[in-house]
C-alpha positions as CSV (number, residue, x, y, z in Angstrom):
1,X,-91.5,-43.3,-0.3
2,X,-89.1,-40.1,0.5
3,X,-91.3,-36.7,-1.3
4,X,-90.4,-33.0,-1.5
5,X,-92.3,-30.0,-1.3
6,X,-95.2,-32.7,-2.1
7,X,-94.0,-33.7,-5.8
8,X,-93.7,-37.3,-5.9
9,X,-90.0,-38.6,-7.4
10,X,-89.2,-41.1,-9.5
11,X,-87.8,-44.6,-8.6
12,X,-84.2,-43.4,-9.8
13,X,-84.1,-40.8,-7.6
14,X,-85.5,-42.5,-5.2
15,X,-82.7,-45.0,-4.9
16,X,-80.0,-42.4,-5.4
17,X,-81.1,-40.6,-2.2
18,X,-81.3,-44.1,-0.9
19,X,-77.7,-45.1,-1.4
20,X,-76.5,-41.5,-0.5
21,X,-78.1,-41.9,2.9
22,X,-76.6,-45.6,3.5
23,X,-73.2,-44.0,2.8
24,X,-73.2,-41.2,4.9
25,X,-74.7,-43.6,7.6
26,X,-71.8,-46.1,6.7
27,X,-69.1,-43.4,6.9
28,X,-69.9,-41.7,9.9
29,X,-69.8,-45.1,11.6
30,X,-66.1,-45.6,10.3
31,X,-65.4,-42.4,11.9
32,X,-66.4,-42.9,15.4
33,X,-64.9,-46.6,15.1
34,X,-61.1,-44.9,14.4
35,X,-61.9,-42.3,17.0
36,X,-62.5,-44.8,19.8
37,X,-59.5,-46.7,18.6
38,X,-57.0,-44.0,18.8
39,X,-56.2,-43.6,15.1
40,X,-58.1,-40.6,14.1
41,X,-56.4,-37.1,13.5
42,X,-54.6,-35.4,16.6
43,X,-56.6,-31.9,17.9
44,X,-54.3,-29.0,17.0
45,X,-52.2,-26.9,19.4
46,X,-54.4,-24.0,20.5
47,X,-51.2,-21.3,20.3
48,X,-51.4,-17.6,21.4
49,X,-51.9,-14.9,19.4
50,X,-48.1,-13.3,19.7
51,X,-46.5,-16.7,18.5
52,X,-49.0,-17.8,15.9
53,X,-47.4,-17.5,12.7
54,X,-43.9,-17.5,13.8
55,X,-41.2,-20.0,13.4
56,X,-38.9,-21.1,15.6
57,X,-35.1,-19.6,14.7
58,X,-32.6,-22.4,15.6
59,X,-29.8,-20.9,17.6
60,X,-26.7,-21.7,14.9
61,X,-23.5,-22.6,17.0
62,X,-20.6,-21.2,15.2
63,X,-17.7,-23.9,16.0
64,X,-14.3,-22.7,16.4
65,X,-11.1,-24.5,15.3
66,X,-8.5,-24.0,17.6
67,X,-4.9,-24.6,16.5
68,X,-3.1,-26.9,18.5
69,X,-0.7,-27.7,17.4
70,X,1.8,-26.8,14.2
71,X,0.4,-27.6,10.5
72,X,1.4,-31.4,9.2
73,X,3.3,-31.8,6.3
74,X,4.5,-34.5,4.3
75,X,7.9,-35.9,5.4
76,X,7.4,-38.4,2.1
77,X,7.8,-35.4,-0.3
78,X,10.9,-34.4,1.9
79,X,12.4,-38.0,1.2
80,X,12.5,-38.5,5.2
81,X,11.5,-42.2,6.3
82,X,8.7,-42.9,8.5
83,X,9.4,-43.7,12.5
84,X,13.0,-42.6,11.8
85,X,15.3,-40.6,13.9
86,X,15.2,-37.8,11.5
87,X,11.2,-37.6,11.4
88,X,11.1,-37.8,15.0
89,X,14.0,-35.1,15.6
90,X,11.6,-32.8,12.9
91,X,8.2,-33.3,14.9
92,X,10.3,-32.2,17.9
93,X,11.6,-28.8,16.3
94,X,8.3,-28.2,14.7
95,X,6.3,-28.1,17.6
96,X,9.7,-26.5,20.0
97,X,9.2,-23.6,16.8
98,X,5.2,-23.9,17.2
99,X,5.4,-23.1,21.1
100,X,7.7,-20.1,20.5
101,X,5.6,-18.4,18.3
102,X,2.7,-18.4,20.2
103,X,4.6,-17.5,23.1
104,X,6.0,-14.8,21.2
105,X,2.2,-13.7,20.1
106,X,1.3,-13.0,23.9
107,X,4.3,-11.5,25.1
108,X,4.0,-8.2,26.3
109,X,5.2,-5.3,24.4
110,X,7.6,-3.2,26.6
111,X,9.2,-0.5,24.1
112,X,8.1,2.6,22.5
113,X,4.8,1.9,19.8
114,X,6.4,3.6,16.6
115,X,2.9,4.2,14.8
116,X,4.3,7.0,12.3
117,X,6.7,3.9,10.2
118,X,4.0,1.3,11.7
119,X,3.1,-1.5,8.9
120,X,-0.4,-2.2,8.7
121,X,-2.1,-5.2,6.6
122,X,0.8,-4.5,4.9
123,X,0.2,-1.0,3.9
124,X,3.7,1.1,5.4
125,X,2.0,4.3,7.1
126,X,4.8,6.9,7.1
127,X,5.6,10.5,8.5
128,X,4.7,12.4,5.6
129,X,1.8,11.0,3.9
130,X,-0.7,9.6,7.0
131,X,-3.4,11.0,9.7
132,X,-0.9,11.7,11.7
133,X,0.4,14.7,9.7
134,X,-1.1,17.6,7.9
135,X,-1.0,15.9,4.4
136,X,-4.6,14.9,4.2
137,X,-6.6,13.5,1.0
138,X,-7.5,16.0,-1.6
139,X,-10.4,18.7,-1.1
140,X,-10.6,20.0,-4.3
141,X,-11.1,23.7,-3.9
142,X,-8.9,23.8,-0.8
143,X,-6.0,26.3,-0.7
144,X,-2.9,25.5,1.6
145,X,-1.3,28.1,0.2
146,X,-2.9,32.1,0.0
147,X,-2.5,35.6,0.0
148,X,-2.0,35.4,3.8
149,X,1.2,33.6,3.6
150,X,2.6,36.3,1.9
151,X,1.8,38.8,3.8
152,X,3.5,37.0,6.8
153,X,6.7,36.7,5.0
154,X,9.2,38.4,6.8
155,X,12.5,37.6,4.0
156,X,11.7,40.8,1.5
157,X,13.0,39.0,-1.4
158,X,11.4,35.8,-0.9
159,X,8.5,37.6,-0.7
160,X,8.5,39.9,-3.6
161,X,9.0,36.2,-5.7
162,X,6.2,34.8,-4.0
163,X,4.3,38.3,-5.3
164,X,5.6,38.1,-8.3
165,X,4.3,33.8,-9.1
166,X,1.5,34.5,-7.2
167,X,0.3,37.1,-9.6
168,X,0.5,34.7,-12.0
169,X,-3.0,34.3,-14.1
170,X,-5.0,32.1,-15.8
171,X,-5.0,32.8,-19.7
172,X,-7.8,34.7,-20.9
173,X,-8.3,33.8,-24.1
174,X,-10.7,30.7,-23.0
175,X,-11.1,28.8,-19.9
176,X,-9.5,25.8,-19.6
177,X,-12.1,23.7,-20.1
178,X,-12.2,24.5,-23.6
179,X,-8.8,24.1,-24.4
180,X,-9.0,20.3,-25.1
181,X,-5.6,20.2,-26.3
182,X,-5.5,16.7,-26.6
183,X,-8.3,13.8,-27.1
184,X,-7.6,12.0,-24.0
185,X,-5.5,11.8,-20.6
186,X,-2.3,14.1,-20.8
187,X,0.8,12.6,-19.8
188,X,3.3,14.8,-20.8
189,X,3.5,18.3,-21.3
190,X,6.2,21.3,-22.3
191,X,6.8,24.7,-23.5
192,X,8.6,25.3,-27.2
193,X,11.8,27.0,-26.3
194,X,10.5,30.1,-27.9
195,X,10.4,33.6,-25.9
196,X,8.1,35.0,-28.1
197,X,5.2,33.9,-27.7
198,X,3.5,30.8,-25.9
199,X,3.1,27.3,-27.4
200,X,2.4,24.5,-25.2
201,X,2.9,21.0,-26.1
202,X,1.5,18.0,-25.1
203,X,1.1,14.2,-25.4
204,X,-1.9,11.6,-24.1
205,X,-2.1,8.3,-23.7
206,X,-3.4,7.1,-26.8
207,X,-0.3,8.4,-28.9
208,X,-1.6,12.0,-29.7
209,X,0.2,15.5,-29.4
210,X,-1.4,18.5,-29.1
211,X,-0.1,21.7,-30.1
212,X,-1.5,24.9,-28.1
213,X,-0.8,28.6,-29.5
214,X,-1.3,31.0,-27.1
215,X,-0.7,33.7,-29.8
216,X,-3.3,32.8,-31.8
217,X,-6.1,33.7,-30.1
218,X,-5.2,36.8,-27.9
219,X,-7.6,38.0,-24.8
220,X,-8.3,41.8,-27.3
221,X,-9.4,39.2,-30.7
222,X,-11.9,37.2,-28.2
223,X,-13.3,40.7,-26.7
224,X,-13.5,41.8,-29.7
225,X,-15.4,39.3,-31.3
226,X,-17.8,38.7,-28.6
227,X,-18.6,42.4,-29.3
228,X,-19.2,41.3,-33.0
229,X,-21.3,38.2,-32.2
230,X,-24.0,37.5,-33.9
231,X,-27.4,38.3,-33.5
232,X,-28.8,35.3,-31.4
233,X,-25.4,35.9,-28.9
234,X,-23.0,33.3,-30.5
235,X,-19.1,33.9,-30.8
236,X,-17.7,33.3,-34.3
237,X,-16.0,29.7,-34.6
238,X,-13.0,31.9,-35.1
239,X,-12.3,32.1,-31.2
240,X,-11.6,29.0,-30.5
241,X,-7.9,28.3,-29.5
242,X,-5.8,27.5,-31.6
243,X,-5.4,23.7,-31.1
244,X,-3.7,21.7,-33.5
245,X,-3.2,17.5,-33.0
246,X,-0.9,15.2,-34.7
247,X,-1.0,10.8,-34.1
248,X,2.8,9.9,-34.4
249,X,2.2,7.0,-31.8
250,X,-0.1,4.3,-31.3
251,X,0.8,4.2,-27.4
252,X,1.4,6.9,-24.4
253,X,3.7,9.8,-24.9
254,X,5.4,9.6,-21.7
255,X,8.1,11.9,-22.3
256,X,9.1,14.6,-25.3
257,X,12.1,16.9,-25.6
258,X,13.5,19.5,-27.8
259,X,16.5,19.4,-29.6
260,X,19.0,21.4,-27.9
261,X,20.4,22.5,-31.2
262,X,17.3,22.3,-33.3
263,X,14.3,24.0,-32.0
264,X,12.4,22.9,-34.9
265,X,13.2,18.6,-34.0
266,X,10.9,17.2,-31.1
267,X,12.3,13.8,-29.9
268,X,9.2,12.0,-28.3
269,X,9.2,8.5,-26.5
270,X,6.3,6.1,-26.3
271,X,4.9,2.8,-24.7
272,X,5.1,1.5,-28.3
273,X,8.5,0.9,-27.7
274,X,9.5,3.3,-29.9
275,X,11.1,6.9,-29.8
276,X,10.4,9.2,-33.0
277,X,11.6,12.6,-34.4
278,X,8.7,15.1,-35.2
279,X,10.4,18.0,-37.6
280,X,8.0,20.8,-37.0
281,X,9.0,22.3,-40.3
282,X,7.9,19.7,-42.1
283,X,5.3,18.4,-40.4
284,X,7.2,14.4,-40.5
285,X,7.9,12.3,-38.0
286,X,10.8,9.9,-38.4
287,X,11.3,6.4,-36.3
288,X,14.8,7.5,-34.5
289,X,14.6,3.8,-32.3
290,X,12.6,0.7,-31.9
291,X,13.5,-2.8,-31.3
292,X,14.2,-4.8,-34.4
293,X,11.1,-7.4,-33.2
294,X,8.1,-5.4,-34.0
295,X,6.4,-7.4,-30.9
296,X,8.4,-6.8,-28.6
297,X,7.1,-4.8,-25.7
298,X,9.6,-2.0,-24.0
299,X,7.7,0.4,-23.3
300,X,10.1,3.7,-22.8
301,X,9.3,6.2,-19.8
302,X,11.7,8.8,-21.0
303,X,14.2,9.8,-23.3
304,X,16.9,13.1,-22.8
305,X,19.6,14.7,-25.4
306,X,22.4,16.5,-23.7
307,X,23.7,19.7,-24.9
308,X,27.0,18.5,-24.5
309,X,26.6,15.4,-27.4
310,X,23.0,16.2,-29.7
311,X,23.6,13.1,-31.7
312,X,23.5,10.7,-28.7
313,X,19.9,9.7,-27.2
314,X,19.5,8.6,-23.8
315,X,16.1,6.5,-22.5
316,X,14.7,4.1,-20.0
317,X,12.1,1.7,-19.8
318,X,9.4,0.3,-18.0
319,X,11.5,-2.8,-17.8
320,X,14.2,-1.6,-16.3
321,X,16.5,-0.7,-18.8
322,X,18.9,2.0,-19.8
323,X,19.9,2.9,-23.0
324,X,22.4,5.0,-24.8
325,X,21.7,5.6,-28.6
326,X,23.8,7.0,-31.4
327,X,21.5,8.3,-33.8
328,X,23.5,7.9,-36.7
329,X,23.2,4.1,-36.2
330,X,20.3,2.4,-37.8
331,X,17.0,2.5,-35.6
332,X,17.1,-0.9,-34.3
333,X,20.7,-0.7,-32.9
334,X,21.9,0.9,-29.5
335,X,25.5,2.1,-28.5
336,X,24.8,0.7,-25.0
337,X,22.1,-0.8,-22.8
338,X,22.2,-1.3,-19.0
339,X,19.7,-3.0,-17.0
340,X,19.9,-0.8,-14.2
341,X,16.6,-1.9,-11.9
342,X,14.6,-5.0,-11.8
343,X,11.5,-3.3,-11.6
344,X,10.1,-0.4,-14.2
345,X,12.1,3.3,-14.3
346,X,9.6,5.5,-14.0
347,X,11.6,8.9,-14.9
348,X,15.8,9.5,-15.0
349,X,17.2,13.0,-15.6
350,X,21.0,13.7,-16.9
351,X,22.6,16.6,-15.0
352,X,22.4,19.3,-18.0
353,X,26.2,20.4,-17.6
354,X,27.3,17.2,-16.5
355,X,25.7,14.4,-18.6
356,X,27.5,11.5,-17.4
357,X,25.5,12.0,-13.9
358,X,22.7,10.3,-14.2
359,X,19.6,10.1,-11.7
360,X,16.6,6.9,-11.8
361,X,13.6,6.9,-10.3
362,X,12.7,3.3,-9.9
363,X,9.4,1.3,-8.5
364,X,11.6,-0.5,-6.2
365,X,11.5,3.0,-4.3
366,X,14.8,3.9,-5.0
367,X,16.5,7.0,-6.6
368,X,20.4,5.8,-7.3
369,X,22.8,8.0,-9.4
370,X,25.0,6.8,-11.7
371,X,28.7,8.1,-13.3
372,X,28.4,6.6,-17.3
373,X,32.5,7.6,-17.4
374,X,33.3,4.2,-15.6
375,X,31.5,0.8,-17.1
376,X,32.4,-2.5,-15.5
377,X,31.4,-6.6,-16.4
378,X,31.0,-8.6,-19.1
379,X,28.4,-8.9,-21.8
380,X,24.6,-8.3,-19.9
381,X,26.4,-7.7,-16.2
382,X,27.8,-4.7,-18.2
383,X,26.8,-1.6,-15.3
384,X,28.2,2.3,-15.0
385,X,29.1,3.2,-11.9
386,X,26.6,3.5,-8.7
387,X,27.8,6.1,-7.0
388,X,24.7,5.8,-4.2
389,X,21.1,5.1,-4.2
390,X,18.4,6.5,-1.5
391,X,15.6,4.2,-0.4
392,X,12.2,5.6,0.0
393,X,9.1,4.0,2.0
394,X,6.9,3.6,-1.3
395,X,8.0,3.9,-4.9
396,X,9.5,6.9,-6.5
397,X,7.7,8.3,-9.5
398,X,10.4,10.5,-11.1
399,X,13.9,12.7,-10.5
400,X,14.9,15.8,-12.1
401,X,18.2,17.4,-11.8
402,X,18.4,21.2,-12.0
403,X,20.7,23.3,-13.5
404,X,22.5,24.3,-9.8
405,X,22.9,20.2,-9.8
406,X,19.7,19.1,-7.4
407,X,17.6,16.4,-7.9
408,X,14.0,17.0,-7.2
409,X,11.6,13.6,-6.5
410,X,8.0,13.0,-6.3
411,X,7.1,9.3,-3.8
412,X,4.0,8.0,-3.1
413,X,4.7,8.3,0.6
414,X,4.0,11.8,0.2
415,X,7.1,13.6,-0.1
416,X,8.8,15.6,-2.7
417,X,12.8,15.7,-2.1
418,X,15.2,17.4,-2.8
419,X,18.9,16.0,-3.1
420,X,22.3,18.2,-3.6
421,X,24.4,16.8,-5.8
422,X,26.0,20.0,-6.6
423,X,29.8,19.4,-5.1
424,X,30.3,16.0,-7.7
425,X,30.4,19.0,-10.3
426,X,34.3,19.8,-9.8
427,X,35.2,15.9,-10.7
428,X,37.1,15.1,-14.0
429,X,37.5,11.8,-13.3
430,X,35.0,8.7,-11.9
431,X,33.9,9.2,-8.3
432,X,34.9,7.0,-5.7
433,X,31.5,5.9,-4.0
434,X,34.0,5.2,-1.0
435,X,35.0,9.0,-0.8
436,X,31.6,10.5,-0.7
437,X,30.3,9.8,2.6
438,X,27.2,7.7,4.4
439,X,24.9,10.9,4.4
440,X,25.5,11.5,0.6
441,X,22.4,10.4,-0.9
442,X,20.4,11.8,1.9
443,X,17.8,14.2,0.8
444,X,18.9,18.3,1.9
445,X,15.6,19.2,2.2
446,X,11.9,16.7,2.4
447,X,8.5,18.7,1.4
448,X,5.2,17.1,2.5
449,X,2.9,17.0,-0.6
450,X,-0.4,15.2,-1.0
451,X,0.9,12.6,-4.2
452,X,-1.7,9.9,-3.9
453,X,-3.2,10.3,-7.1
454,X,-4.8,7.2,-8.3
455,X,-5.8,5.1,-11.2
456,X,-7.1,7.9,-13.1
457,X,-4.7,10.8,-12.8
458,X,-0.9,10.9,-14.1
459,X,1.2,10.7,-11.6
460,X,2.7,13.9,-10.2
461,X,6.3,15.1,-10.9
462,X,8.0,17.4,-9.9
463,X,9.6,19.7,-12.9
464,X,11.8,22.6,-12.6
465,X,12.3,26.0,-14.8
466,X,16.0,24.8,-16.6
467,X,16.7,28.5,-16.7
468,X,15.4,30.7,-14.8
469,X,16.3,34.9,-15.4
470,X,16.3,35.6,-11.7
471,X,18.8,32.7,-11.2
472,X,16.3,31.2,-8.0
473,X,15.9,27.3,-8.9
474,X,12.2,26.5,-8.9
475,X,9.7,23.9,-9.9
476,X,6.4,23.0,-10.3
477,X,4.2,20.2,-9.4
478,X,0.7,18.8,-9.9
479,X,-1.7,19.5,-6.4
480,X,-4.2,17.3,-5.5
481,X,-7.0,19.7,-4.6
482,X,-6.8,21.5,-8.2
483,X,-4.1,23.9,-7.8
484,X,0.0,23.9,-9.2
485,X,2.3,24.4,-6.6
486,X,5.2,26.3,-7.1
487,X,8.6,25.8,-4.5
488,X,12.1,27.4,-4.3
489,X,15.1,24.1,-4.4
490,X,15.5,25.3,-0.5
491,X,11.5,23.8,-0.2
492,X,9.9,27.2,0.0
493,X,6.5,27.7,-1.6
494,X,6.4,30.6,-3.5
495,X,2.9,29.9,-5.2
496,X,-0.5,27.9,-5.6
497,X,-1.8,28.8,-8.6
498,X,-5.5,28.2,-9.7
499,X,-8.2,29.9,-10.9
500,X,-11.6,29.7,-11.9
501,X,-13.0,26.9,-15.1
502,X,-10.2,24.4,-13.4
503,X,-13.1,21.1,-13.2
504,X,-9.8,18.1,-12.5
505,X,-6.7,18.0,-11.4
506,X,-3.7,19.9,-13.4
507,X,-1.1,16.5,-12.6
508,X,1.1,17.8,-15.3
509,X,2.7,20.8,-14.7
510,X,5.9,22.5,-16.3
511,X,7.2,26.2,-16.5
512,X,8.7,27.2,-19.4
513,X,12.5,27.3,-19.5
514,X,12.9,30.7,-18.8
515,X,9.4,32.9,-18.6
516,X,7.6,32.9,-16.1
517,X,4.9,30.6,-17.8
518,X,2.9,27.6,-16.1
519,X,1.0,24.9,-17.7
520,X,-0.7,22.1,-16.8
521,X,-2.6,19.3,-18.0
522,X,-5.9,17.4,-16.7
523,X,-6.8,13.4,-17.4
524,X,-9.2,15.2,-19.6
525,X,-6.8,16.2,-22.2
526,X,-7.5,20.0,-20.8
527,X,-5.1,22.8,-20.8
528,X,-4.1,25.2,-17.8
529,X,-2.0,28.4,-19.0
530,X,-0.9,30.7,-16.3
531,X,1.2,33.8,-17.4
């Protein structure tokens, strides 16, 4: 029997190793039996070493629908009957119209390629506000306007103004980044009418306004105080600027105004539908107008008292609307409402001498002026008179009328014009639109200005000084790269004013209504004083 290494085994193990040997024996004849009859495993593919490994990339034919012919459509929805003279009479049109289009598509163009006005993926590319002119995106930092374009002014008035607003300066008291004058985004900003001293006002879009005094913390208090600081190098609290906030809406403040004959009553309009009465004196502010339905949304983008009538309130919406309001009605009632645009007014202006004048900006990219002497219609057709309306290529942010009678506007195609309606001063009676000429509403005088400014900063206006001492109509306007520009109603620049500890854009710029005083406000709720 089977040994190994010369110990003798047991009979169990010697079957086992018995019966494993028959198996193996048994198996390997199975083996060569399936070989010899083809069924065994196939030998694999001997590949080379570059392609071992890699799978083959099927090449993915992209199939391309061609149209022949026009789009079907369902002559049963159209109530035509099938296989009837009309239905065959359509099919002939459709593809007679299908043939001429694409026709039209490879015709040759012969004329002049306008690509200033071109329209491209539906986006209007426009002489003042493209690559094709010197209006570029913002650079912040950038100057367009310096010292050298003074000194190459050859008009010696013109350029002693631009001395003079040039030399304008940043307030010393603190750098603008630490006058948070109100907790978020400004949107509207002013001066108190005040000469003496400075106090800037200013509301955000959550509903607060900020009040600024200048006064309070004067450039010799913070020197001297940083000469008492204490021992580790810290400035007394005490230097902080004088910043105080008040919550009179729960909405933006898009537009505030003085009383003309109350210095002391701040008329303020909101998106909550609602314009209010802040009486500085008292500290209380008053609901002057809202709608009766608590939830109804009309959000107001402005709101002007005349100096001819203080007791009558004049607003617009963001739907469109125009209203007249006698404030010693109840503050749910209004004398008069006109729906003067189909789409939101972003800013209208009353002529200051002439209040029945009245100038929209409008997101359906019109400016149109209006004579409130002359009403005509019935019920919600009611409408003043449109004495002329001036179409831009993108919508028109806001107008302004001057004292002189020019309207200033601010378009997203990157202009800023300027429109005389000075000579409609001398009428004492409604103006024929007939009598006034095609060229009427055609600005005097276009400004390129950078105005693209986004989801987050307010849009820029343009905003002039109401009474200037020198008697030279100006305004000022929010630029792009960080500056405020200042400009002349003829379109002259007289100033770019900036300065150092200005981190965002100033959008919101306004002199003061007679000093030479500039400020402006960032999405940040910051304050820029110039003086």
């Amino acid at each position: 029997m089977a040994r190994k290494s010369g110990a003798s085994l047991s009979e169990y193990e010697v079957a086992r190793q018995e019966k494993i040997a028959k198996n193996q024996a048994l198996l390997q004849q199975l083996q060569l039996d399936a070989h010899q009859a083809g069924l065994g495993p196939k030998a694999a593919k001997k590949t080379s070493s570059s392609t071992a490994g890699q799978k083959r990339k099927r090449e993915v034919k992209k199939e391309v629908k061609e149209d022949f012919g026009p789009r079907r459509t369902s002559s049963r929805l159209k109530g035509i009957v099938a296989d009837s003279e009309v239905a065959r009479v359509k099919e002939e049109k459709e593809a007679e119209a299908f043939v001429e289009q694409q026709r039209a598509k490879r015709m040759r163009v012969s004329d002049d390629i306008d690509l200033v006005n071109a329209v491209t993926n539906g986006r209007t590319w426009n002489r003042a506000g493209n690559w094709l002119t010197a209006v570029g995106p913002a650079n912040p930092g950038e100057r367009t306007f310096d010292e050298q374009d003074i000194k190459d002014t050859t008009d010696k008035e013109l350029r002693e103004l631009r001395e003079r607003m040039s030399g304008l300066e940043l307030w010393e008291g603190a750098e603008p980044s630490r006058i948070k004058i109100t907790p978020e985004r400004i949107y509207s900003l002013g001066f108190h009418p005040t000469k003496d001293k400075a106090l800037v006002f200013a509301g955000d879009k959550l509903g607060s306004l900020g009040l600024f005094d200048a006064s309070q913390t004067s450039p010799e208090k913070v020197k001297q105080e940083a000469d008492d600081a204490d021992e580790d190098g810290d400035v007394d609290e005490d230097s902080e600027p004088a910043i105080t906030t008040f919550k009179i809406h729960t909405r933006t403040i898009s537009a505030f105004q003085f009383a003309p004959s109350d210095h002391n009553a701040l008329y303020s309009a909101s998106y909550d539908s609602s314009i209010r009465k802040l009486d500085l004196a008292q500290g209380k502010a008053v609901e002057v107008y809202a709608p009766e339905d608590r939830s109804a949304d009309e959000p107001i983008s402005g709101v002007e008292i005349s100096h001819a009538d203080p007791q009558t309130l004049h607003f617009a919406t963001l739907n469109g609307a125009f209203g007249i309001k006698d404030m010693r009605m109840p503050a749910h009632q209004v004398s008069t409402l006109f729906q003067l645009s189909e789409k939101k007014i972003g800013g209208f202006s009353l002529h200051p001498a002439h209040p029945h004048l009245v100038a929209t900006a409008s997101l359906d990219r019109t400016l149109r002026l209006f004579d409130l002497r002359k009403i005509s219609g019935k019920g919600e057709n009611r409408m003043p008179l449109c004495l002329g309306e001036h179409t831009s290529k993108l919508s028109v942010s806001h107008a302004a009328f001057n004292a002189a009678g020019q309207v200033a506007t601010a378009s997203y195609d990157d202009t800023i014009k300027i429109h005389d309606f000075s000579s409609l001063a001398s009428s004492s009676t409604p103006i024929k639109p007939a009598t006034l000429g095609d060229d009427f509403m055609n600005p005097a005088t276009i400004i390129p200005h950078n105005n693209q400014t986004g989801r987050w900063v307010t849009i820029l206006r343009a905003q002039w000084q109401m009474n200037p001492q020198d008697g030279i109509q100006r305004f000022a306007i929010g630029n792009m790269n960080r500056f405020v520009d200042l400009y002349t109603s003829k379109g002259e620049q007289l100033a770019q004013l900036g300065g150092e500890g200005i981190t965002a854009v100033p959008a919101v710029a306004r002199f003061h209504d007679s000093m030479d005083w500039v400020a402006a406000g960032t999405a940040s709720g910051k304050l820029c004083l110039w003086q």
